[in-house]
FIZAGU-258219 format. One record per residue (C-alpha): y, z, x; residue number from 1. Coordinates in steps of 0.1 Angstrom, whole numbers. Layout:
FIZAGU-258219
R     Y     Z     X resi
R     Y     Z     X  NUM
...
END
This chain:
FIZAGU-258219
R     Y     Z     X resi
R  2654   449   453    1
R  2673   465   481    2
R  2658   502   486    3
R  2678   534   484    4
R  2672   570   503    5
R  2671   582   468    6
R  2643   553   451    7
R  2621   556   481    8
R  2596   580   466    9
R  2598   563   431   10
R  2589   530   449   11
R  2566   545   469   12
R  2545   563   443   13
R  2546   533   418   14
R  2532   511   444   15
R  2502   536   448   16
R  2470   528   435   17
R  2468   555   414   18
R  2463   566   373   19
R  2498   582   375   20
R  2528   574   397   21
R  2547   607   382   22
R  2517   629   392   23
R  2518   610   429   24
R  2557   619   430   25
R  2550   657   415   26
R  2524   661   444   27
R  2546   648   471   28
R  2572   670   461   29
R  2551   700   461   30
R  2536   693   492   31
R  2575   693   509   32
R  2586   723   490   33
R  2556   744   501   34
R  2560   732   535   35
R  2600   741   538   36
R  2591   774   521   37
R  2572   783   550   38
R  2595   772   572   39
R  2621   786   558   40
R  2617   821   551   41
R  2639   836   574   42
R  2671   815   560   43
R  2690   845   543   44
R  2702   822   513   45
R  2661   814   507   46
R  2648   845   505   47
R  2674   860   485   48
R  2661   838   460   49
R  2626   842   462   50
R  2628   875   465   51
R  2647   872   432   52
R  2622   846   413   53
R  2588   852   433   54
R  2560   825   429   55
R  2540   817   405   56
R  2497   826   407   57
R  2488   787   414   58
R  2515   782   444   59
R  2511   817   461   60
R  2475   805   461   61
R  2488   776   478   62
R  2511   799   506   63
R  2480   819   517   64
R  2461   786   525   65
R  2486   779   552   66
R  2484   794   591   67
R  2516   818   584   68
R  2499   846   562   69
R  2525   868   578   70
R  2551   848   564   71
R  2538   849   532   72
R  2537   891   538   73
R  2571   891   547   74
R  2585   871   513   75
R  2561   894   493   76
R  2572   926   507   77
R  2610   915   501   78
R  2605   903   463   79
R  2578   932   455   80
R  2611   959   472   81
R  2637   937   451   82
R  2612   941   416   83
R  2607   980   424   84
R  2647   983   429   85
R  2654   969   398   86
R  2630   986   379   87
R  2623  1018   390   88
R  2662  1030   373   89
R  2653  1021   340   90
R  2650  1050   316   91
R  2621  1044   288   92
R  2639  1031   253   93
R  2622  1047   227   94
R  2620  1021   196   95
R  2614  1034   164   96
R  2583  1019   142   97
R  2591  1010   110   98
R  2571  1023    80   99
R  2562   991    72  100
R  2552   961    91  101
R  2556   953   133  102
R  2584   966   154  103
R  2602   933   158  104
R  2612   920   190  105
R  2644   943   209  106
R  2649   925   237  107
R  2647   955   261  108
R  2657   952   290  109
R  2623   961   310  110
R  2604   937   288  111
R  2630   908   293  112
R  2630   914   332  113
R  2594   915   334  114
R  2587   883   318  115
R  2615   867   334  116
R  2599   876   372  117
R  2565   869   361  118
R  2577   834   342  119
R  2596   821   376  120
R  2584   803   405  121
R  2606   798   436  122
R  2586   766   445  123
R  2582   751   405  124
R  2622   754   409  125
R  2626   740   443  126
R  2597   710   426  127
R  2614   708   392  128
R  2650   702   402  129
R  2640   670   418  130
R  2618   655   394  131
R  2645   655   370  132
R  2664   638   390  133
R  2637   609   396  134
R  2629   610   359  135
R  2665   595   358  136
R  2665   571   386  137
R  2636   551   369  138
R  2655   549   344  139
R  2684   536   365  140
R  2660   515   383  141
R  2647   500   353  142
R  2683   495   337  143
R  2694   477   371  144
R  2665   467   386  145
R  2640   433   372  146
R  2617   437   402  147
R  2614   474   392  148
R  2604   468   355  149
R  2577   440   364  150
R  2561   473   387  151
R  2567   495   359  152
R  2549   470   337  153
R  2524   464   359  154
R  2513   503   368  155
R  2479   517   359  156
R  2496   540   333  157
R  2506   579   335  158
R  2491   609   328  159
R  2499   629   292  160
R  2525   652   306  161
R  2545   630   326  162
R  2546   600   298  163
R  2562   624   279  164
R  2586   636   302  165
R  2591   599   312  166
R  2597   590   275  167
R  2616   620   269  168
R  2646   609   298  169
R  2640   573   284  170
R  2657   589   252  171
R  2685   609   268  172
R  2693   584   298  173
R  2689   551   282  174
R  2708   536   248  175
R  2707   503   223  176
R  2680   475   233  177
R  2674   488   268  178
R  2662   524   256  179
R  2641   507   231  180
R  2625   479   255  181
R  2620   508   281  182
R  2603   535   253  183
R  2578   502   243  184
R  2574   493   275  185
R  2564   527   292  186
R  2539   531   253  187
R  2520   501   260  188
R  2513   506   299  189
R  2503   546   288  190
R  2480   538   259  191
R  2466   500   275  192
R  2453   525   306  193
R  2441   557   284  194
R  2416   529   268  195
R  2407   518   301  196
R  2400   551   314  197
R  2380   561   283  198
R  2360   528   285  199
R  2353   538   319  200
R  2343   570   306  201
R  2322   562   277  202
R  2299   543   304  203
R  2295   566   325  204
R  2283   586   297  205
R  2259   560   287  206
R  2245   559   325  207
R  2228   594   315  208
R  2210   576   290  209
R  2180   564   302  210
R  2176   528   287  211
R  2212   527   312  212
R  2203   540   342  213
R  2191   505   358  214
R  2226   492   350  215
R  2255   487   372  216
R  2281   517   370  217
R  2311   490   371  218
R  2341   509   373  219
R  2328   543   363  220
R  2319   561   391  221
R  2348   582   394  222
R  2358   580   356  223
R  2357   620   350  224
R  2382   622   375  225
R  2409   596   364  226
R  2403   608   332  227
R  2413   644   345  228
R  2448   627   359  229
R  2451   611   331  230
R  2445   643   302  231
R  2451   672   330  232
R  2478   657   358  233
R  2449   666   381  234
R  2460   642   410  235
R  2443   639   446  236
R  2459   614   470  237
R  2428   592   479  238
R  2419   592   512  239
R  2426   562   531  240
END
């Protein structure tokens, strides 16, 4: 299979020995976006939109790990001026409480922006918009591609969320015997691993039971934490 710019990554992650190639491509991707974010905070055309969209609580945890906490000050002070603008015009809308039961659901407009702002991410979008993207090119790949179904076949499985996704753009992307064959195929790989991992886990349970402890741990050492990737899409690149 001749490799493209664009099936890199895919390639790439699903030859990584890892419980989920979708949670190895997710990672990468956040990794690059948090690291253009930083570098690019001072392109007018960036920070109009973050100081539009702001960040979410788990990647603004991320920003302030970097060396550039002034850069992170800088994008703050921009969206927190851009939330106060928009806000601070409104006039309360009083909303009547009915007599009986709950005041349904108006739509107001401080409400709908304040969920919006506090709902949106500029880094989840920056991640998000790609992903879809390579949920569709594995589907392309394995359409087109023999030597990419064998990998796919051969994977260590996926984690909850990202088999769903994956199944999900298996539905809208693929039709007739290929969607089918693809929708089994991508089944049996997720729930073949899940049992693994939870035979892996039900020993390492056992070894806390004392007529176990003498016993070899196999392959269940590090079983709490594959079955994290595989229930939680808690993924750490292993360390080489």
């Amino acid at each position: 299979m001749k490799e493209k710019l664009y099936t890199i990554p895919i390639n790439d992650a699903f030859r990584e020995d890892c419980e989920c190639p979708l949670c190895a491509m997710h990672r990468q991707l956040e990794e690059d976006a948090l690291r253009l974010t930083m570098a690019g905070y001072m392109v007018d055309d960036q920070r109009m939109e973050s100081n539009q969209t702001g960040f979410c609580e788990k990647h603004i945890k991320m920003l302030l790990t970097r060396q550039d906490k002034l850069g992170v000050a800088l994008m703050l002070n921009t969206h927190m001026e851009t939330v106060i603008n928009h806000l601070e015009g409104h006039k309360p809308e009083p909303v009547k409480k009915p007599l009986f039961g709950k005041i349904k659901d108006s739509g107001n407009a401080v409400t709908d922006y304040t969920e919006q702002v506090s709902g949106s991410c500029f880094v989840c979008n920056k991640i998000d918009a790609i992903f879809k993207q390579y949920l569709k090119t594995i589907c392309y790949l394995y359409k087109k591609e023999s030597d990419f179904r064998n990998t796919l076949v051969s994977a260590k499985g996926f984690c909850t969320k990202h088999y769903g996704m994956l199944y999900q753009a298996g539905i809208e992307q693929l039709g007739g015997n290929v969607q089918e064959n693809f929708l089994t195929d991508i089944t049996k790989v997720y729930i073949e691993n899940m049992k693994r991992v939870k035979e892996d886990l039900d020993w390492y349970i056992q070894k806390y039971d004392y007529r176990f402890k003498d016993e070899p741990w196999k392959n269940a050492k590090d079983a709490v934490e594959r079955s994290l990737i595989k229930l939680n899409s808690i993924y750490e690149k292993k360390e080489k």
